[in-house]
C-alpha positions, 0 to 999 in steps of 0.5 A: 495515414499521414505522416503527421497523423501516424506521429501523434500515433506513436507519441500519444501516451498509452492508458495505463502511462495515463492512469499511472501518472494521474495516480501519482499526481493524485498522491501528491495533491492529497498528501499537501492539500487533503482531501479538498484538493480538486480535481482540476488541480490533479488533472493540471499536475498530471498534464491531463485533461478533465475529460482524460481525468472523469474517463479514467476515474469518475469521481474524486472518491473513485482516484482516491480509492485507486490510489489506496487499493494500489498501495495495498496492493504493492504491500501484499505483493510478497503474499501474492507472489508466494509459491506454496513450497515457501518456507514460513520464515521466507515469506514473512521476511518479504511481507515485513522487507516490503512494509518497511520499505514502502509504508514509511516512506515520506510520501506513504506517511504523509497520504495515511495522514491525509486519511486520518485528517479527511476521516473526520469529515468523510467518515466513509474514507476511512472506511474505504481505506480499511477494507481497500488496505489493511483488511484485505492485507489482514484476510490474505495474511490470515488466509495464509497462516492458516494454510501454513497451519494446516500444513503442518509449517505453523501452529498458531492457533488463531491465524487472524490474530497471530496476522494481526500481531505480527503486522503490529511488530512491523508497524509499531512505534515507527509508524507512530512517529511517521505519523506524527511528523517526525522524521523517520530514516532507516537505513538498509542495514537497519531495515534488514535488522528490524525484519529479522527481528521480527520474523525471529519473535514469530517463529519462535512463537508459532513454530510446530 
């Protein structure tokens, strides 16, 4: 092999490099222009080409529900990641660190409501987005509680919707305004604040 040859080599890009970066061009471009951005416009962003772009997502509907199943993915990360020897109030205290942390970040807010505003056209987005995020979040939440409760560690009675109410405690009025365009900012302190909060009002509800 050349020398020039073995150079292009070393310096091409690896796939998931590739994948990533036109995911986060993806966010962008759906976050400032809706649903319409083209994909000649993410591929231009992410440095690709449209070729690289249809290789690696076949259609526009297919990034976009990338994009969601990938953030999903990040906000259940704690649940994934949690070793059955956990205690209860430990695991809720990461599932609710990492929602505040990631889900109303300006970026985070601002592709929900691209979601929201493209759902009026393409209904069907918003039902990808559902089942792609906050159900499976609700069916790995639920399924959790109920080991919990088998365990003897909880007692909620209805783990589905005991899910879906301590899912609401974190979400709350803060996503609404996050959704509405107002600022949100929360700082460290504040976030630790809010976490303990809401893991508080759990347990003392559905402690054994």
């Amino acid at each position: 092999m050349s020398r020039r040859a073995s150079n292009a080599v070393e310096t091409s890009p690896a796939p998931s490099s590739t994948r990533a970066r036109i995911m986060d061009a993806g966010a962008a471009l759906f976050r400032e222009q809706g649903y319409e951005a083209s994909m000649d416009a993410i591929a231009a962003a992410a440095d690709v080409s449209k070729q690289t772009l249809y290789n690696q997502f076949g259609s526009k509907e297919e990034l976009f529900k990338s994009i969601i199943t990938d953030r999903a993915a990040a906000l259940r990360a704690p649940l994934a990641a949690s070793a059955p020897n956990r205690h209860p109030r430990e695991v809720l205290t990461d599932v609710a660190r990492q929602y505040y942390e990631l889900a109303f970040t300006v970026q985070s807010l601002g592709f929900f409501r691209t979601i929201i505003a493209a759902g009026q056209r393409f209904p069907e987005i918003g039902t990808d987005f559902y089942d792609a995020g906050p159900k499976q979040t609700l069916d790995m939440l639920s399924a959790w509680m109920a080991r919990e409760d088998r365990l003897g560690r909880l007692n909620t009675g209805d783990p589905r919707l005991a899910a879906e109410h301590f899912l609401s405690l974190i979400l709350g009025h803060v996503q609404t305004k996050g959704l509405l365009g107002i600022p949100v900012k929360l700082a460290s302190a504040e976030i630790e604040r809010r976490v303990r909060f809401c893991v508080e009002i759990f347990m003392r509800a559905f402690a054994p």
